[in-house]
Kinemage of the C-alpha trace (Angstrom):
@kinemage 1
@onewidth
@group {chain A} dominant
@subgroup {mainchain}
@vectorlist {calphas} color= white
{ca unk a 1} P 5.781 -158.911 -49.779
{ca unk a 2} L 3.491 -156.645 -48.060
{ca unk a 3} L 1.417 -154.347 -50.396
{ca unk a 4} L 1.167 -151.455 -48.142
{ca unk a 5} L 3.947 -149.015 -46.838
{ca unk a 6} L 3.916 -146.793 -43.868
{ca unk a 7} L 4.579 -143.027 -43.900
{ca unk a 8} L 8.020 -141.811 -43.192
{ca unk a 9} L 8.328 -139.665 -40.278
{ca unk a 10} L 8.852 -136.449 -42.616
{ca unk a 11} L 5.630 -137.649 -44.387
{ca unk a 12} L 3.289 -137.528 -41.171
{ca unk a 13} L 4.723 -134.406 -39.957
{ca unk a 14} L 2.252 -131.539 -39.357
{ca unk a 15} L 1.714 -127.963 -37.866
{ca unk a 16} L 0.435 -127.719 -34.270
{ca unk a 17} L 0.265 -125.498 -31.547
{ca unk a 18} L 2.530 -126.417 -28.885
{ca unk a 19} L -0.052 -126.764 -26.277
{ca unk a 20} L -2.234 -129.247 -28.766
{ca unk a 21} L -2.397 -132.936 -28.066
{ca unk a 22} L -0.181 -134.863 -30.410
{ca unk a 23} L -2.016 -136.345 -33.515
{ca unk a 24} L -3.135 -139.795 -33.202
{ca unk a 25} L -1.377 -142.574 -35.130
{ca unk a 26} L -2.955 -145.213 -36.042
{ca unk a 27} L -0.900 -148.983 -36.546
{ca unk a 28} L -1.123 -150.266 -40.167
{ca unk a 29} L -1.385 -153.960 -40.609
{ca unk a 30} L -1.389 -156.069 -43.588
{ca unk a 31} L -4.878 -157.628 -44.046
{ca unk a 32} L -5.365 -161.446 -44.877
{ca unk a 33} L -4.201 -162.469 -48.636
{ca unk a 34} L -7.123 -162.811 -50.717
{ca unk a 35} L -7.791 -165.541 -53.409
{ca unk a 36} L -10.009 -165.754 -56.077
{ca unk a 37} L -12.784 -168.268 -56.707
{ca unk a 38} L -14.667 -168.912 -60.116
{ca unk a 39} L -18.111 -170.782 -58.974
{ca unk a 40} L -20.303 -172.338 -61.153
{ca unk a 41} L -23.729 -173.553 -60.162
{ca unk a 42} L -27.464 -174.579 -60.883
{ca unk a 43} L -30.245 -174.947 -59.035
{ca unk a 44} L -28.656 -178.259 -56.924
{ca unk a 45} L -26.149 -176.537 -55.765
{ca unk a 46} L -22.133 -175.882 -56.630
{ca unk a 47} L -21.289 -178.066 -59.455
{ca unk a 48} L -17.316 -176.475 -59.502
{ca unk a 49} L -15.055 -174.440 -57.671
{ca unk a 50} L -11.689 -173.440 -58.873
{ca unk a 51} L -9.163 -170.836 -57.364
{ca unk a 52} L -8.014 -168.493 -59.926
{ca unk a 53} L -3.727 -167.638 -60.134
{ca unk a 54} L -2.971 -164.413 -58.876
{ca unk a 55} L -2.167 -161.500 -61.190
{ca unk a 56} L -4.601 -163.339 -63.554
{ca unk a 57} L -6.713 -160.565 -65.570
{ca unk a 58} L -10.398 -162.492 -65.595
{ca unk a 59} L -11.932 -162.636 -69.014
{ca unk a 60} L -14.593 -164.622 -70.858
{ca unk a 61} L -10.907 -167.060 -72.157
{ca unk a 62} L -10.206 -167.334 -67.985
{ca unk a 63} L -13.995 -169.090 -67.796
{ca unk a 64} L -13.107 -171.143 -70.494
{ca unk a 65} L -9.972 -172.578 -69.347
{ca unk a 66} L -11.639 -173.172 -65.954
{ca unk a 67} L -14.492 -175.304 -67.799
């Protein structure tokens, strides 16, 4: 389900004189997915990695479920 939507061609409509150049138009793409990561580390180096759920709100109670 892409989170972006592209204007309608009523939407990008616009005044010009008829001797301008047409407006350029740039293509939308979706970008990558993105995930989230709690980390947790000392001075060694990463002692835990965990990917967080999406549409998860990230509290203090998020951190403790992850430890």
């Amino acid at each position: 389900m892409p989170m972006f939507t592209s204007e309608t061609k009523r939407q990008s409509a616009q005044w010009k004189y008829t001797d301008s150049p047409p407006p350029k138009k740039f293509q939308i793409t979706a970008s990558a997915e993105k995930i989230m990561v709690a980390m947790f580390w000392d001075s060694e180096g990463v002692i835990l990695t965990r990917c967080i759920p999406k549409s998860t709100t990230v509290t203090g109670e998020t951190y403790e479920d992850v430890l």
